[in-house]
Every structure is written in C-alpha cells, then in structure tokens.
DRENDREN-631600 format. One record per residue (C-alpha): residue in one letter; z, x, y. Coordinates in steps of 0.5 Angstrom, whole numbers, plus 500, padded with zeros to 3 digits. Layout:
<sites>
aZXY ...
</sites>
This chain:
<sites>
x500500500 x501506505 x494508504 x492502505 x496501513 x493508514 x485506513 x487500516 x490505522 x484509523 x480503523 x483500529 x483507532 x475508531 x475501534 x478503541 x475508541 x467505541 x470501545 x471506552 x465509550 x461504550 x463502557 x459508559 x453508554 x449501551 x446498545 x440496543 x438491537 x433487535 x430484529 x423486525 x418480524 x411480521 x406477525 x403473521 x408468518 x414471521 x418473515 x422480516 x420486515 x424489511 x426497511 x421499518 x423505520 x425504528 x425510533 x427510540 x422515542 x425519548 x430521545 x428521538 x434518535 x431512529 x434508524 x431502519 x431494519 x435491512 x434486509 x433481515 x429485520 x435487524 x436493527 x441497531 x443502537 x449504539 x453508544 x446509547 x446513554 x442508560 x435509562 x428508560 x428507553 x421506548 x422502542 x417504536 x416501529 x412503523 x411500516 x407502511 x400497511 x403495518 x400497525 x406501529 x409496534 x412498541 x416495546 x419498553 x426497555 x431498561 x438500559 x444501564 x451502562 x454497558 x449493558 x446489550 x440488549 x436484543 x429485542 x424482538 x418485534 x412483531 x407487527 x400486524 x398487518 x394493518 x387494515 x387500511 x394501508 x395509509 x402510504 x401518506 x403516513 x409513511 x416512514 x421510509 x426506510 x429506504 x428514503 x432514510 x438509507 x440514502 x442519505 x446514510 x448509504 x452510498 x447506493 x450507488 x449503481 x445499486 x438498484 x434493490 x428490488 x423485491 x417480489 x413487489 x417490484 x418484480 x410482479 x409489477 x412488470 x407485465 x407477466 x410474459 x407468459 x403469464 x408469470 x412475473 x419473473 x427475475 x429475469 x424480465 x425485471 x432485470 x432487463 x428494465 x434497469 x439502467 x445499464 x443492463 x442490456 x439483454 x441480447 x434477446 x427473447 x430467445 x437464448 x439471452 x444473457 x445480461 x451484459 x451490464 x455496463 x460493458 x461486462 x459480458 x456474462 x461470465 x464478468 x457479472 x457474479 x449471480 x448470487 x443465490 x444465498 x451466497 x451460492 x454462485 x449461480 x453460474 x448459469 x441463471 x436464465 x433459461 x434458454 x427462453 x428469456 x423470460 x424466465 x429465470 x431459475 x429464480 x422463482 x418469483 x414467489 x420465494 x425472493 x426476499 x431481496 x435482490 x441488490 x443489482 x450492483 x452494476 x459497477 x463501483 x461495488 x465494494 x470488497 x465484500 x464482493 x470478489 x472474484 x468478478 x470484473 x464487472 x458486476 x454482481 x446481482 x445478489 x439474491 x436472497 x430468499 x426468504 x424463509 x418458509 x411460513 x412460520 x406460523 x402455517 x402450511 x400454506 x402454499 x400456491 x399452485 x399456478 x399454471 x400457464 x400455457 x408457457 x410453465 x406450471 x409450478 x407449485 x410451492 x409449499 x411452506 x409451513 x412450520 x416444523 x417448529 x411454530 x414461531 x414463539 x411469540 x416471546 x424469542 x422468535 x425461536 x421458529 x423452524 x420452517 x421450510 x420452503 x419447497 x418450489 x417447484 x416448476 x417446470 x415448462 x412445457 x411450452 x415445448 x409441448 x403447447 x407451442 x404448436 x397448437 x397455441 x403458438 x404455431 x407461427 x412462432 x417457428 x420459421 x416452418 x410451421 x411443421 x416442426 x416443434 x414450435 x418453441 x423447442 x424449449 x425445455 x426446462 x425444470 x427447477 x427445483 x428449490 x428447497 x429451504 x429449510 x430456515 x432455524 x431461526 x433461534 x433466540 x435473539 x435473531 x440467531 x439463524 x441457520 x439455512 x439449509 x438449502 x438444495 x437446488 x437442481 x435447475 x435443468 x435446461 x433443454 x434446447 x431441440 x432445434 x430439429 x435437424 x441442427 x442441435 x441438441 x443444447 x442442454 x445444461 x444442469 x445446475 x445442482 x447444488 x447444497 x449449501 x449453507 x449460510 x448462517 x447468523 x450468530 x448474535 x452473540 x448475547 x452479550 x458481544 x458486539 x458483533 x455479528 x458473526 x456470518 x458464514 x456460508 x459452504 x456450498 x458445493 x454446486 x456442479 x454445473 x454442466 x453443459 x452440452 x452442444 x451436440 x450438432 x449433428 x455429424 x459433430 x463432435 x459434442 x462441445 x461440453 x464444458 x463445466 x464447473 x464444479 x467447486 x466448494 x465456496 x467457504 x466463507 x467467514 x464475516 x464479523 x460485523 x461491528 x455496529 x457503531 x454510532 x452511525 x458507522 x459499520 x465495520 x465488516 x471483515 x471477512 x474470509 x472467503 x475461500 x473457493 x475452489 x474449482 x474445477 x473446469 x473443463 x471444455 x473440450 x470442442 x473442436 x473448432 x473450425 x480447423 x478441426 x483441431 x480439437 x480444444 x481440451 x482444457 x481441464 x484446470 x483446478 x483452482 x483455489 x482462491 x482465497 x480471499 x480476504 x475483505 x475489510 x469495509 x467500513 x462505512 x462511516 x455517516 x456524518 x451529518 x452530510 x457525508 x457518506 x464514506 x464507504 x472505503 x473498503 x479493501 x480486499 x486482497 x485476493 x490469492 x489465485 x492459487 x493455481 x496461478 x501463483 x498470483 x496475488 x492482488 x490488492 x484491490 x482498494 x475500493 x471507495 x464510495 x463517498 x456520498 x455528499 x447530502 x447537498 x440537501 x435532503 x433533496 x439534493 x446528493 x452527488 x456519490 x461516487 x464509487 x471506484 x475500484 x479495482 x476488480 x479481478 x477474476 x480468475 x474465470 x473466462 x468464458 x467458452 x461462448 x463464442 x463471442 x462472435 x455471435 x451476438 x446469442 x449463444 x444457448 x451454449 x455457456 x461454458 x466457463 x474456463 x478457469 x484462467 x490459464 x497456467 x501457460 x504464459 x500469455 x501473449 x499481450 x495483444 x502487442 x505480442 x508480448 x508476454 x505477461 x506474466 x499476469 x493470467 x487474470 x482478467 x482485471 x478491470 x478498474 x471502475 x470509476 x463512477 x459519478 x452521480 x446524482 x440523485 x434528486 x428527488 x424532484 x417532489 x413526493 x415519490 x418522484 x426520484 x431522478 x438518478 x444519473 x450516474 x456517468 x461511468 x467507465 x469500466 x476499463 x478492462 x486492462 x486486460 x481480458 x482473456 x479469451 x479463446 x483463441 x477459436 x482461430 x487456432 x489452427 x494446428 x497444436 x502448438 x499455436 x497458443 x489456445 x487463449 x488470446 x489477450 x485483449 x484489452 x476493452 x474500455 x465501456 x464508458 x456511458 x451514461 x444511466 x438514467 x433513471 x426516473 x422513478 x414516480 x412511485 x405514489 x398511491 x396505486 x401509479 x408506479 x412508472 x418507471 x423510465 x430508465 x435510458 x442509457 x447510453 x452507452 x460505449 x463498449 x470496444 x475491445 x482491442 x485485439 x491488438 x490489430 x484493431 x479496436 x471493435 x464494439 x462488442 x456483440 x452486445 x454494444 x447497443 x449504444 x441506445 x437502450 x430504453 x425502457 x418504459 x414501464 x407502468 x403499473 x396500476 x392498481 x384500480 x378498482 x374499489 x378493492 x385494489 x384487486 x385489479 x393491476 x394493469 x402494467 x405495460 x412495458 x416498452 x422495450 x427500444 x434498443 x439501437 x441494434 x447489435 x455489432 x456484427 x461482423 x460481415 x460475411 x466477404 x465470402 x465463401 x469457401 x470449401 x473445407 x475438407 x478435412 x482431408 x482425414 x484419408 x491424407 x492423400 x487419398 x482424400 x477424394 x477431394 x475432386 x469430385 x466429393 x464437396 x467439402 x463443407 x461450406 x466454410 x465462411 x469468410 x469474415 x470481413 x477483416 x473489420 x469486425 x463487428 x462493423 x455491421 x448493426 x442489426 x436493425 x433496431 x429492437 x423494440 x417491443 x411492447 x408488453 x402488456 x398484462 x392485466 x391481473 x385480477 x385477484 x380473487 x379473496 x375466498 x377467505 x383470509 x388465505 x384463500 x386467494 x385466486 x389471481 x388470473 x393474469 x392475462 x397478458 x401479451 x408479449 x410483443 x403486442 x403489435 x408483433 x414486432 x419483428 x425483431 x432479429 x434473432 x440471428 x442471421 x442464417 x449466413 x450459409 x442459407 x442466407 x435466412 x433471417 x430468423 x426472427 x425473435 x418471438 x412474435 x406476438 x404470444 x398472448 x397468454 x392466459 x395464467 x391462474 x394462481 x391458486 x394460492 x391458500 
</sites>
C-alpha cells in the first residue's frame, strides 16, 4: 500500500508541475480523417515542422501536442496510400487549439516512403503481449467458407489455442474462455464465436481496431484473470450510401451505410449509420455440397445455424467530439439429430462517447450498456440445462495528455444477474441463481523517456454481493536498446467475480454458461475454508523485440500465469448437502514466438508457441483439456497482377493433440425413481461410465491442416466494385478428432475437406 500512496504522490507532483509549465507553452490537437468518407486514419505520423517534433494518431485519429512553445506552427500529416495534409496554426502562451485534418487517398501507393506510426509506437508504447489488427490483416487470411473472419485470425496468433473447427472457443495463454474478457464498443460480449468455428458474430467489414492482450494487461481493463480481446467498430460512411452484398454456400449478408448529417469539411461535424447483417444456411446447403461431412450421409449435414445482426449510429461534432448508439441481436443453433438440440441469443443496446473540452486539457469518455444472453441444452429424454447472464455496464474515464506522458483514471460500475440449472450424473439436480454488482476504479500512467518506457497502473475492484475487495497493481516498462533492439516486460495482479458452466471435462463444448461466484464458503483443495470467492491469477511477462531488417520483425515473449485460486462446478455432486463448487489452483507457464515480414505485396506470418498449462485439484496435478504443448501457425498472403487485383493466401495449422482422460470401465445407472418397487432386475439402466482416476492422462493425435484462397477484385467505377473468392479449408483432407464417442466407441472427426465459391458486390 505505501508504494501505491508513493505512485499516486508522484503523479500528482507530475500533474502540478505540467500544469505551471503550461502557463508558458501551448497545446496543439486534433484528429485525422480520410476525406473520402470521414473515418479516422489510424497511425498517421503527425509532425509539426518548424520544430521537428512528431507524434502519431490512434485508433481515433487524434493526436496531440504538448508543452509547445508559442509562435507560427505547421501541421503535416502522412499516411502510406494518402496525399500528405498540411495546416498553419498560431500558437500563444497558454493557449489549446484543436485542429482537423482530412487526407485523400493517393493515386499510387509508394510504401517506400512510408512513416509508420505503428513503428514509431514501439518504442513509445509498451505493447507487450499485445497484437493489433485491422479488417486488412484479417482479409489477409485464407477465407474459410468464402469469407474473411475475426475468428479465423484469432487462431494464428502467438499464445491463442482453439479447440476446434466445430464448437470452438479461445483458450489464451493458460485462460479457458470465461477468463478472456470480449469486448464490443466496451460491451462484454459473452459468447463471440458461433458454434462452427469460422465464423464469429463479429462482422469483418465493420471492424475498426482489435487489440488482443494475451496477459500483463494494464488497470484500465478488469474483471478477468486471464485476457482481453477488445473490438471497436468504425462509423458508417460520412459522405455517401453505400454498401455490400455477399453470399456463399456457408452464409449471405449485406451491409448498408451513409450519412444523415453529411460530413462538414470545416469542423468535422457529420451524423452516420451503419446496418450488418448476415446469416447462414450451411444447415440447409451442406447435404447437396458437403455430404460427406457427417458421419451418416442421411442426415442433416453440417446442423449449424446462426444470424447476427448490428446496427450504429455514429454523431461526430465539432473538435472531435462523439456520441455512439448501437444495438445488437446474435443467435445460434445446433440440430444434432436423435442426440441434442444446442442454441443461444445475445442481444444487447449500448452507448459510448468522447468530449474534447475546447479550452480543457483532457478527454472526458464514457460507456452503459445492457446486454441479455441465454443458452440451452436439451438432450433427448433429459432435462433441459439453460443457463444465463444479463446486467448493466456503466463507465467514466478522464485523460490527461503530457509531453511525451499520458494519465487516465476511471470508474466503472457493472451489475449482473446469473442462472444455471442442470442435472448431473447422479441425478441431482443443480439450480443456481445470483445477482452481483461490481464497482471498480483505475489509474494509469505512462510516461516516455529517451529510451525508456514506464507504464504503472493500479486498480481497485469491490464485489458487492460477496463483500469483498481487491488492490491490483499492474506495471509495464520497455527499454530502447537501440532503434532495432527492445526488452519489455509487464505483470499483475488479476480477478474476476464470474465461472463457467461448461464441463471442462470434455475438450468441445457448444453449451456455454456462465455463473457469478458463489456466496456460500468454500473449501480449499487441502480441505480448508476460504473466506476469498474469487477466481485470481498474478501475470509476469519478459520479451524482446528485434527488427531483423526492413519490414521483417521477430517477438519473443517467456510468460507464467499463476492461477491462485479458480473455481468450478462440483459436477461430481451426489446428494443435496454436498457443496456444488470446487476449488483449485493452476500454473501456465510457455514461451511465444512470432515473426513478421511485411514489405510490397508479400505478408508472412509464422507464430510458434510452446506452452504448460496444469491444474491441482487437491488429490492430484493434471494438464487442462486445452493444454497443447506444441502449436503453430503459417500464413502467407500475395497481392500479384498488374492491377494488384488479385490476392493468393494459404495458412498451415499444426498442434500437438489435447488431454483427456481414459475411459476404465462401465456401469449401470438406475434412478430408482419407484423406491422400492423400482424393476431393476429385468428393466436396464443407463449405461454410465467409469473414468480413470488419472485425469487427462491420455492425448489426442495431432492436429494440423492447410487452407487455402484466392480472391480476384473487379472495378466497374469509383464505387462500384466486384470481388470473388474461391477457397479450400482442410486441403489434403486431414482427418482431425472432434470427440470420442466412449459408449459406442466411434470417433467423429473434424470438418473434411470444404471448397468453397463467395461473391461480394460492393457499390
């Protein structure tokens, strides 16, 4: 605690002192727009030229000035593809002036001449085990089914394992899904992948920015142990309607966008909206095309079902000033025929907005959202299992812009309410309702020197309905060896008032559920009680980033993640008064690699990690159902032909297979629901099965598979453009594990080979 009333001391003493100094010099700001349809340009180098002093935009196209000294300043801004732009301001002492720029899109894109921002940032920025990634990056993948998605790009990257091409999550750095935090303009997202893992509720055309924090993030994020992939959407068109029609054998969608306040050149005032939809019908295609895909030919093909839909409206004022509203309804259906029905609905509304204060130095944020998420299980002859989540997000930040240094502070309050009801194998049933509030309050700071980097940062988080409290200080510090050359490093301490339903037993699961921690008092795994209801983890993270030559970047990050405490189901519950959750403890330690060449029309991209990820249980330490110790991934994207019009992108999949445990033996259940009169002599019981008491001691075969596209894009006129996309998932039709049908010893497999045929119209 005293070295936290020390940081905050010599926070404020920073503050006063900006402050007086300010009095002499002024501050210069702005924002960054294309001129075409008033989106920001994200990481434009900015330099004010009389004095040689630059910075970038983020992800908003603003930038800033500080501690400037007054007189006749000119702005220049540069972006690779863009004509530079140039504005002359008049600066006096004291004084804050807000600037806007618009740039044009050039006629020849010269990447020689390049400024990179996003090269400028690292050696100003920490970014470690951060990876950020734009609709251009995503589209560079090979398009599984036809289209380009969130979800496939996420399973490239360094430290993320999926668990499958049919009902996948992401499992990050030793974090199953309910530890990773999915943001949507702030918005928790609780379920994002759709129950065929291609495809995410994310729609690839709409996406700004995505920052995937794989551990060591900072205090502006809480509320989970593990992760955080962060999504922002752009605004609609500012300037014109337009829009894009696409359809392939897995899914159609269209998007519209325009203005309803054209953009005004002069303050950059504009109101615009954004309308996505899509939905599959691969349920419906995939016996005439896909056949062979199911293990009986007869039946339904690929069962898969689902439909999003996202609207935006974006108000953009004078100096930057924004409001958004936007609204979301995502649904998801699963028919296996004869065994399950699966299916869940996520709606939500929401808000988030910027005031630039004209004449303050500071950004004022703030987001509320309400979301509802439901899911159900319904086996036949069985009780349903449903589960759900539905709550309020409220949040406040204020940021203040030094020389060189940034501070942000927040507030954040959420509220939830949870339910799950099932029955288990014992054929007790499990009911469990709870309400929770969380309020929560962050400080971060970073501050760049010549060659180092501190980014400290400090949250405190209350859990209302448990009575509980924590202090979680977070640091990251990078060190410029040379402009070549970096070491970072980033840790924490994390928490998270929230479990899972799924049963971790089984390496898949389609049904997720989530749970808010439980009042009652637990039990350690030593058979103690704790008084502490929270799941907590503390992050330490080393690396080092090289840039080996032009465009070709190397990143090595070592990590451990240890889990002191994490809380589950107790599944195994066999009459009412046993308790219904279980503690443990677990440990993920590995190492990331990834390498990076990004030059002319080549992108390739080879990621490789190596990774450790046990729990305790209290009798024994295992490996989790989504330990893979090996995992890599190749990709490759090429833009060729006179025009650049065409793209040809492959990418190469390889994992070591996944724990599970061994079946011993069988038995027969009765549930004796006639007491003694029960026939149980001549009437059989359900099969039951008996589990080895090592778990997770057996592995899967490996995984690996190849995929491949090729996309040729058509220009009828300025707007007007045509883009077909032919593509193979699983080219040489590996045949990779989905699960193991124990009690009629069958193994069904992953997706087989599926080429595929997509057309976008855009105008």
């Amino acid at each position: 605690m005293q070295k936290a009333i020390q940081l905050v001391f010599v926070l404020v003493i920073s503050l006063l002192a900006s402050a007086q100094l300010a009095g002499q010099t002024g501050n210069i700001r702005g924002f960054v727009y294309d001129k075409e349809n008033g989106s920001p340009i994200m990481f434009a180098s900015v330099t004010l030229l009389e004095i040689n002093k630059s910075t970038t935009t983020n992800e908003e196209g603003f930038f800033n000035f500080s501690n400037i000294e007054p007189g006749t300043h000119t702005i220049y801004a540069s972006y690779v593809g863009y004509d530079s732009a140039t504005a002359i301001v008049k600066l006096k002492a004291g004084d804050l002036i807000n600037k806007t720029l618009f740039m044009a899109k050039g006629a020849v894109e010269l990447e020689e001449l390049e400024i990179s921002g996003k090269q400028a940032a690292k050696t100003t920025t920490v970014q470690i085990s951060k990876v950020q990634l734009t609709t251009k990056e995503i589209k560079s993948l090979p398009s599984a089914g036809g289209e380009a998605d969130l979800a496939q790009y996420l399973q490239v990257l360094p430290g993320v394992i999926f668990t499958g091409d049919q009902g996948g999550q992401l499992d990050i750095r030793g974090g199953s899904p309910v530890q990773n935090k999915i943001l949507l303009d702030g918005m928790t997202i609780y379920n994002p992948f759709h129950s065929i893992g291609f495809f995410s509720v994310f729609e690839t055309e709409i996406i700004q920015n995505v920052d995937v924090l794989t551990g060591g993030f900072n205090a502006q994020y809480g509320g989970r142990t593990s992760a955080v992939v962060d999504i922002t959407s752009r605004d609609g068109n500012k300037n014109r309607f337009s829009g894009l029609i696409s359809s392939s054998p897995f899914q159609s969608k269209i998007l519209a966008e325009g203005p309803i306040k054209k953009l005004n050149p002069e303050t950059g005032s504009a109101i615009s909206f954004i309308l996505t939809g899509k939905r599959s019908y691969i349920d419906q295609t995939s016996p005439e095309l896909y056949s062979y895909a199911s293990a009986d030919s007869t039946n339904a093909g690929l069962p898969y079902n689902f439909s999003d839909l996202y609207g935006k409206v974006s108000i953009t004022g004078k100096n930057g000033n924004r409001l958004n509203l936007f609204g979301f309804n995502f649904q998801d259906n699963v028919k296996y025929a004869g065994i399950a029905d699966i299916g869940w609905t996520s709606t939500g509304v929401g808000s988030n907005f910027k005031i630039i204060p004209s004449s303050a130095k500071m950004i004022i944020g703030g987001h509320f959202a309400y979301s509802d998420y439901s899911a159900i299980f319904q086996e036949d002859d069985k009780r349903a299992r449903t589960s759900g989540i539905s709550g309020y997000e409220l949040g406040f930040d204020f940021t203040f812009y030094g020389d060189n240094s940034e501070i942000k502070y927040g507030l954040e309050v959420n509220g939830t309410k949870t339910s799950l009801e099932f029955v288990n194998p014992f054929d007790v049933t499990v009911e469990e309702t709870q309400n929770n509030t969380e309020i929560a309050g962050f400080l971060y700071y970073k501050k760049a020197y010549d060659r180092l980097v501190i980014e400290p940062s400090i949250r405190f988080q209350y859990y209302a309905s448990l009575s509980e409290s924590t202090f979680e200080p977070r640091l990251g510090v990078k060190y410029n060896i040379s402009d070549r050359f970096r070491f970072k490093f980033a840790g924490g301490m994390y928490s998270q008032n929230l479990i899972s339903t799924v049963n971790e037993r089984d390496i898949v699961n389609l049904f997720v559920g989530y749970l808010s921690s439980p009042e009652e008092v637990l039990e350690l795994n030593s058979d103690q009680e704790t008084t502490s209801r929270l799941q907590k983890s503390v992050h330490g993270v080393a690396g080092v980033e090289i840039d080996l030559a032009s465009g070709i970047e190397l990143n090595i990050e070592p990590y451990i993640k240890n889990y002191t405490q994490l809380i589950n189901l107790n599944r195994n519950k066999q009459k009412v008064t046993d308790p219904n959750f279980r503690t443990e403890t677990g440990l993920a330690r590995g190492i990331d690699f990834l390498l990076k060449y990004d030059r002319n029309d080549l992108f390739v991209w080879v990621a490789y990690s190596l990774g450790y990820v046990d729990r305790n249980d209290g009798d024994q330490t295992y490996p989790t159902n989504f330990d893979r110790r090996h995992n890599m991934n190749y990709l490759m994207s090429y833009d060729f032909g006179s025009d650049k019009s065409w793209q040809a992108s492959i990418r190469w999949n390889l994992g070591t297979g996944f724990p599970f445990t061994l079946t011993q033996g069988f038995f027969q259940s009765y549930d004796l629901q006639d007491g003694i009169d029960s026939d149980y002599l001549t009437k059989d019981g359900d099969l039951g099965i008996i589990y080895a008491d090592e778990r997770n001691s057996g592995r899967l075969p490996y995984y690996h598979r190849l995929d491949a596209s090729v996309k040729k894009k058509i220009k009828f006129g300025k707007y007007t453009k045509l883009e077909v996309v032919a593509s193979v998932t699983n080219v040489y039709n590996r045949e990779n594990i989905f699960y193991f049908d124990r009690v009629r010893y069958e193994r069904v497999n992953q997706l087989p080979i599926l080429p595929s045929l997509g057309v976008t119209v855009s105008f």
